[in-house]
MIGU-410695 format. One record per residue (C-alpha): residue in one letter; x negated, y negated, z; residue number from 0. Coordinates in steps of 0.1 Angstrom, whole numbers, plus 5000, padded with zeros to 4 digits. Layout:
REM residues N
[pt a; [X; Y; Z]; NUM]
...
REM end
This chain:
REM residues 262
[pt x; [6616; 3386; 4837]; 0]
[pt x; [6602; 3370; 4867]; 1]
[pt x; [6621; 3341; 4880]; 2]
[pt x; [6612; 3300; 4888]; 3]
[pt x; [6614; 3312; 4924]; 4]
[pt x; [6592; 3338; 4929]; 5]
[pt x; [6568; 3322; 4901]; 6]
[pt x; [6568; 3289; 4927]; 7]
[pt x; [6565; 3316; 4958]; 8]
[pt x; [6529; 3328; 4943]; 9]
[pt x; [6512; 3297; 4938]; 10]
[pt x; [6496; 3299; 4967]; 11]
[pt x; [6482; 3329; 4965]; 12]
[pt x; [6465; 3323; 4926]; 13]
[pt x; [6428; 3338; 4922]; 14]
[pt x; [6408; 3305; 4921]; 15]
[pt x; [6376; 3324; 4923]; 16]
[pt x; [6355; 3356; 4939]; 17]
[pt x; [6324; 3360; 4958]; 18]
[pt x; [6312; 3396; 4957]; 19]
[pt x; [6273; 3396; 4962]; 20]
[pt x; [6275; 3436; 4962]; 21]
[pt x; [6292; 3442; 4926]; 22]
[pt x; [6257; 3421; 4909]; 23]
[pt x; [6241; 3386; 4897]; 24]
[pt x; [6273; 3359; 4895]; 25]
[pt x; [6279; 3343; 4860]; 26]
[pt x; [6310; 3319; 4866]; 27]
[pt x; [6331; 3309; 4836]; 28]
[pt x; [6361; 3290; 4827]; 29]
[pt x; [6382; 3316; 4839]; 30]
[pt x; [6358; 3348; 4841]; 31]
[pt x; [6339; 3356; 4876]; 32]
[pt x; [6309; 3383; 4860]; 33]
[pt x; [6290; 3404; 4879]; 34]
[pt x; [6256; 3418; 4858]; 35]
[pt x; [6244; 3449; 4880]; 36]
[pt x; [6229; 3483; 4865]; 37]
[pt x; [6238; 3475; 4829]; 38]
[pt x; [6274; 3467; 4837]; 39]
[pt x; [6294; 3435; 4836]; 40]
[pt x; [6327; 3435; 4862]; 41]
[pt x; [6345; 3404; 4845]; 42]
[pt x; [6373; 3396; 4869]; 43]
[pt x; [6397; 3372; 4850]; 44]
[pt x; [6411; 3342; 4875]; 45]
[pt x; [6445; 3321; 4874]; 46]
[pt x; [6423; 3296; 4861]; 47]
[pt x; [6441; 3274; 4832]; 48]
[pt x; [6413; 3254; 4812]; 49]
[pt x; [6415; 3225; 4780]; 50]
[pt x; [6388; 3203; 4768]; 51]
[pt x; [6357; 3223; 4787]; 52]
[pt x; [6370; 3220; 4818]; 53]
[pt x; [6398; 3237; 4843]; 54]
[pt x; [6433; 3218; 4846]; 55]
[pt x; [6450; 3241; 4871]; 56]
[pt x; [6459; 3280; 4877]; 57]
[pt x; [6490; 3295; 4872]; 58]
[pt x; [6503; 3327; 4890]; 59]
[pt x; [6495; 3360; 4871]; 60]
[pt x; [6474; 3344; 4841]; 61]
[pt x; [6442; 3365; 4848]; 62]
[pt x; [6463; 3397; 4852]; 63]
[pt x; [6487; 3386; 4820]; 64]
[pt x; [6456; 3377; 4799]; 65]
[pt x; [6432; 3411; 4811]; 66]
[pt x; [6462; 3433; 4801]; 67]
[pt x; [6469; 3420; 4767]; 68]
[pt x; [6433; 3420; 4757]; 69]
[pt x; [6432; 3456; 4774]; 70]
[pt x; [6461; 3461; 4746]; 71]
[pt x; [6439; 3448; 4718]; 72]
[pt x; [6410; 3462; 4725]; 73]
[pt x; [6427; 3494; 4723]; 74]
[pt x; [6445; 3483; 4689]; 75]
[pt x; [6413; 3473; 4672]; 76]
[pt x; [6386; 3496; 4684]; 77]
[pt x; [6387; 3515; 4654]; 78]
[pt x; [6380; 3485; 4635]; 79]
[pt x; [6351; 3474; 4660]; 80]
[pt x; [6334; 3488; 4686]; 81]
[pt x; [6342; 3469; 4719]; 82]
[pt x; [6324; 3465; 4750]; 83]
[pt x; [6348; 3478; 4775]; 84]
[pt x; [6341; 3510; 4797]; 85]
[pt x; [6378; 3505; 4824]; 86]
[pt x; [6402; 3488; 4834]; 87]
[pt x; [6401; 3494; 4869]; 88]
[pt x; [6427; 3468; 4884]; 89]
[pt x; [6450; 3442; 4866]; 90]
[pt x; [6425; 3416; 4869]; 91]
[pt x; [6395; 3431; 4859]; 92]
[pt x; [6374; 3449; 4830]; 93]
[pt x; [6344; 3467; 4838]; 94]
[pt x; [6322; 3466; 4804]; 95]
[pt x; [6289; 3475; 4788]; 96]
[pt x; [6263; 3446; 4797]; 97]
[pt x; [6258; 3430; 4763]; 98]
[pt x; [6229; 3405; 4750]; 99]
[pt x; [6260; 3373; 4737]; 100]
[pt x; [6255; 3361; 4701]; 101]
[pt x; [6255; 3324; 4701]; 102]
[pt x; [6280; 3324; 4679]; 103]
[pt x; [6317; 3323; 4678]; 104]
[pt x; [6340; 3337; 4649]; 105]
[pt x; [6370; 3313; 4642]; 106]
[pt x; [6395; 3327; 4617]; 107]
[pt x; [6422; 3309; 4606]; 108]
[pt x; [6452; 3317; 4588]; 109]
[pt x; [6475; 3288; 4588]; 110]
[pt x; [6463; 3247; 4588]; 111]
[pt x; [6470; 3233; 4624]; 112]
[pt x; [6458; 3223; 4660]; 113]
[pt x; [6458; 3184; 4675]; 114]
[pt x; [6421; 3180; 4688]; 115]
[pt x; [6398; 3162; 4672]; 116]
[pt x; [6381; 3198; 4666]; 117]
[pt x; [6407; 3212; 4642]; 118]
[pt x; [6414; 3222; 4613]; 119]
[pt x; [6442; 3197; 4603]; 120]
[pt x; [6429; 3167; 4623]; 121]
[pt x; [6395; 3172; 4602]; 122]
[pt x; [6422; 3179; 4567]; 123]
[pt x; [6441; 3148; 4579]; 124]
[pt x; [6411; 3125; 4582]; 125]
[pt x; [6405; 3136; 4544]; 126]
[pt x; [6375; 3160; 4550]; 127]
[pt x; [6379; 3188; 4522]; 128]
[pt x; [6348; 3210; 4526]; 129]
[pt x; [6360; 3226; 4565]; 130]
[pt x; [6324; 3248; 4576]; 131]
[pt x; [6320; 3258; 4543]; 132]
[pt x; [6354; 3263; 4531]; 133]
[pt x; [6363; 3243; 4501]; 134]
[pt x; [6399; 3233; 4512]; 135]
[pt x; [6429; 3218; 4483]; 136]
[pt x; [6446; 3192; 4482]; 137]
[pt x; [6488; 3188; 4493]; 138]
[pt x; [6487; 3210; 4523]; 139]
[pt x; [6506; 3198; 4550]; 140]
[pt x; [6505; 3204; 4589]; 141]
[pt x; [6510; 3242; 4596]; 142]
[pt x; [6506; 3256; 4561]; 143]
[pt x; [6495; 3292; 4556]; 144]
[pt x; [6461; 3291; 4535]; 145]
[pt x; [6461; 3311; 4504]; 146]
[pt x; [6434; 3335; 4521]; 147]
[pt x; [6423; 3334; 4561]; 148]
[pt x; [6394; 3312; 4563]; 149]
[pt x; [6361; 3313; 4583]; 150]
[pt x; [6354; 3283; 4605]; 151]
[pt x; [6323; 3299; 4630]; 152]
[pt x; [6315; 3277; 4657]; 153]
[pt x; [6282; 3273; 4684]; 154]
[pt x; [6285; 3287; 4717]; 155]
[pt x; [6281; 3259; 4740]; 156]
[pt x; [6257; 3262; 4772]; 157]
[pt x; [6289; 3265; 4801]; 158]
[pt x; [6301; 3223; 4803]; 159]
[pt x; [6290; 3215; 4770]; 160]
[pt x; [6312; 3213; 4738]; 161]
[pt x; [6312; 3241; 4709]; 162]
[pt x; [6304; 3227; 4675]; 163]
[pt x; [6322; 3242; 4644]; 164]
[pt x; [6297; 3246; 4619]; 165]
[pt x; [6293; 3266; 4586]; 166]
[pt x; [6275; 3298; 4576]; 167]
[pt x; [6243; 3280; 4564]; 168]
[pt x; [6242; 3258; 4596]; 169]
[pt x; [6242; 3290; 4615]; 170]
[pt x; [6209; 3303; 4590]; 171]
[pt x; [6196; 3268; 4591]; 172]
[pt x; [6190; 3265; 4630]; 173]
[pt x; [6176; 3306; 4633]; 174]
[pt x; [6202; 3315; 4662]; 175]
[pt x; [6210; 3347; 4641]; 176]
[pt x; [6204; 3364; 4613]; 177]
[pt x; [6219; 3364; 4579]; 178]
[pt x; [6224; 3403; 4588]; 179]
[pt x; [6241; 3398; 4621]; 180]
[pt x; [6263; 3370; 4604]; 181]
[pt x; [6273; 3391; 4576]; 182]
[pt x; [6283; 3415; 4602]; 183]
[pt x; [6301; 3396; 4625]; 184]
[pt x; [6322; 3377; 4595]; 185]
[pt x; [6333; 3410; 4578]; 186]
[pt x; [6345; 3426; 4614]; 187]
[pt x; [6363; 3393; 4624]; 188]
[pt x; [6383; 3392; 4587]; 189]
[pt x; [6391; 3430; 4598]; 190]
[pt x; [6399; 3421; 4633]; 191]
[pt x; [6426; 3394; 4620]; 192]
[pt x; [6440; 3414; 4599]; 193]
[pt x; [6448; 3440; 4624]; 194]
[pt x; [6460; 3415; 4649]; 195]
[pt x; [6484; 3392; 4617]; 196]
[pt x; [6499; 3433; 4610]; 197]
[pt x; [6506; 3443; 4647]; 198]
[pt x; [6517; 3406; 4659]; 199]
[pt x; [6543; 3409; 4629]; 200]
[pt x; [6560; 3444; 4638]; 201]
[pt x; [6570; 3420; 4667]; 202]
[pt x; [6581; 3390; 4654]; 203]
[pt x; [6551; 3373; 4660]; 204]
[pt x; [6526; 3354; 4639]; 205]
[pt x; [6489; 3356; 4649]; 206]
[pt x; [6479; 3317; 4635]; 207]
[pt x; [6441; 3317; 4646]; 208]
[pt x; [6417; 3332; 4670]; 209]
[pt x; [6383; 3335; 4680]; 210]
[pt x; [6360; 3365; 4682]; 211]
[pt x; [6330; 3370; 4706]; 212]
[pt x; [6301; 3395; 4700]; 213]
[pt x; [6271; 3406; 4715]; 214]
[pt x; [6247; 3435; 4711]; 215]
[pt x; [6245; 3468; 4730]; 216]
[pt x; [6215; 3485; 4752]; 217]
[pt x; [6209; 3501; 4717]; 218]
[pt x; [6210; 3467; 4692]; 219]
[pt x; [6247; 3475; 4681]; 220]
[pt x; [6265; 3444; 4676]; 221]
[pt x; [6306; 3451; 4692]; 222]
[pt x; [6332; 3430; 4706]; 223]
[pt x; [6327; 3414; 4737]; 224]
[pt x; [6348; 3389; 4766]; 225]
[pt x; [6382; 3395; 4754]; 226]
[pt x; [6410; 3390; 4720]; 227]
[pt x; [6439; 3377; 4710]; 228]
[pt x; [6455; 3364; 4741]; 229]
[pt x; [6469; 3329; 4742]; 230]
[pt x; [6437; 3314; 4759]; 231]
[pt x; [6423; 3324; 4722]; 232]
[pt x; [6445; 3325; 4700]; 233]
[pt x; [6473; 3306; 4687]; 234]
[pt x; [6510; 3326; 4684]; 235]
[pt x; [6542; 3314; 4669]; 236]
[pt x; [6574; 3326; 4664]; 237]
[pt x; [6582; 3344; 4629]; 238]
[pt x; [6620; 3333; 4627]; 239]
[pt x; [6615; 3297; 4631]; 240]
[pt x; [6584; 3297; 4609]; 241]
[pt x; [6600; 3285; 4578]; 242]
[pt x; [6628; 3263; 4587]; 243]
[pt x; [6601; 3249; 4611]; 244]
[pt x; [6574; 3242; 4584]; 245]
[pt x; [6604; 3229; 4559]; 246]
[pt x; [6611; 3203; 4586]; 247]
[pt x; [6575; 3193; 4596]; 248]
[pt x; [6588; 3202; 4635]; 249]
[pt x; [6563; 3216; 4658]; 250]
[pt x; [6561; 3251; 4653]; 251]
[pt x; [6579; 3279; 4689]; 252]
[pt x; [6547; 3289; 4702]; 253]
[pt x; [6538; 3311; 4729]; 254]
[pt x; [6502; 3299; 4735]; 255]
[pt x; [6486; 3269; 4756]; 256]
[pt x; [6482; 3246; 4724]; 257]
[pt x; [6510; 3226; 4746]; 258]
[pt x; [6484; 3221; 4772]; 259]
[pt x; [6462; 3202; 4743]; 260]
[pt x; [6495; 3182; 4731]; 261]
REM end
């Protein structure tokens, strides 16, 4: 366990950023530096904290905390889906396969939650009952598990703008993919979930929601891509407390940034 002090002694020395002309073309994201150079992407993950679209502040070790867990899912899940990753060369970085993105995100939720205006349960709360295509009932209250895990897929906003959740046939309507690559992309998420719900809960754990990212290899295979079920996407909360937690309608022991959002 690393202590206050030595937590308070590194925040001068987070990873705001990196300039390395030699590794490729710069992409900057939220919290990613990329590098594109012969058919590789070097994605070296920052201290960077980000809410709402926009960075709030860094926090010493994030980028090495967050690389390593999604090293550990990639690893737990690559039987279910083909990933893009090629090494982990350092605790901050992934070296992967350069992949053409799919415009499209893969939300699954298992449970009826979240504060922005963006989620699940503010939309439920606000009396919407048809959530991207899922046809929701009525009497659920704030952190319920649904029956099933739903599909909420959302747009993948240009970098500043806002993504949109959306449903399967706003996807089709607007021709960004395929009704192929959709079908694809739902069915591995579902998979990838379920994997994640079953390996959270061996320890204690319960995986609430995530997003999944895909692109499409040199060869047109559509795989995993940017990174899984580590708090920056995905929601976590503590199996002991769930119940008397739900049964008291108190905010739910997390272990996620949804606090930020709060």
């Amino acid at each position: 366990m690393i202590s206050t002090e030595d937590l308070l002694a590194q925040i001068p020395q987070v990873l705001k950023g990196t300039d390395f002309p030699t590794l490729g073309e710069k992409y900057e994201g939220k919290v990613r530096d990329n590098y594109s150079k012969d058919g590789r992407r070097i994605l070296i993950v920052t201290d960077k904290l980000s809410a709402f679209d926009r960075i709030i502040t860094l926090i010493p070790f994030k980028g090495q905390v967050l690389n390593q867990m999604a090293q550990f899912w990639f690893e737990q899940t690559k039987d279910v889906m083909g990933n893009h990753v090629i090494e982990f060369p350092d605790p901050n970085v992934v070296v992967a396969k350069e992949c053409t993105a799919l415009p499209v995100e893969m939300v699954v939720r298992g449970y009826i939650t979240g504060v922005t205006s963006t989620s699940a349960w503010t939309h439920y709360s606000n009396g919407v009952r048809d959530f991207c295509g899922n046809v929701l009932p009525e009497g659920l209250k704030k952190d319920q598990k649904f029956p099933q895990p739903i599909l909420t897929p959302s747009t993948k906003a240009e970098h500043g703008e806002h993504d949109e959740s959306v449903s399967k046939q706003n996807i089709l309507d607007r021709g960004v993919i395929t009704e192929a690559e959709f079908d694809e992309m739902a069915d591995a998420a579902m998979k990838l979930y379920a994997r994640g719900v079953e390996v959270a809960a061996k320890q204690g754990i319960i995986l609430v929601d995530t997003k999944y990212e895909f692109g499409k290899d040199a060869d047109g295979n559509i795989i995993l891509i940017d990174e899984i079920h580590t708090p920056d996407s995905s929601r976590f909360w503590y199996a002991d407390e769930y119940e008397k937690r739900f049964a008291d309608g108190t905010p739910q022991k997390k272990i996620d940034k949804e606090y930020l959002r709060e």
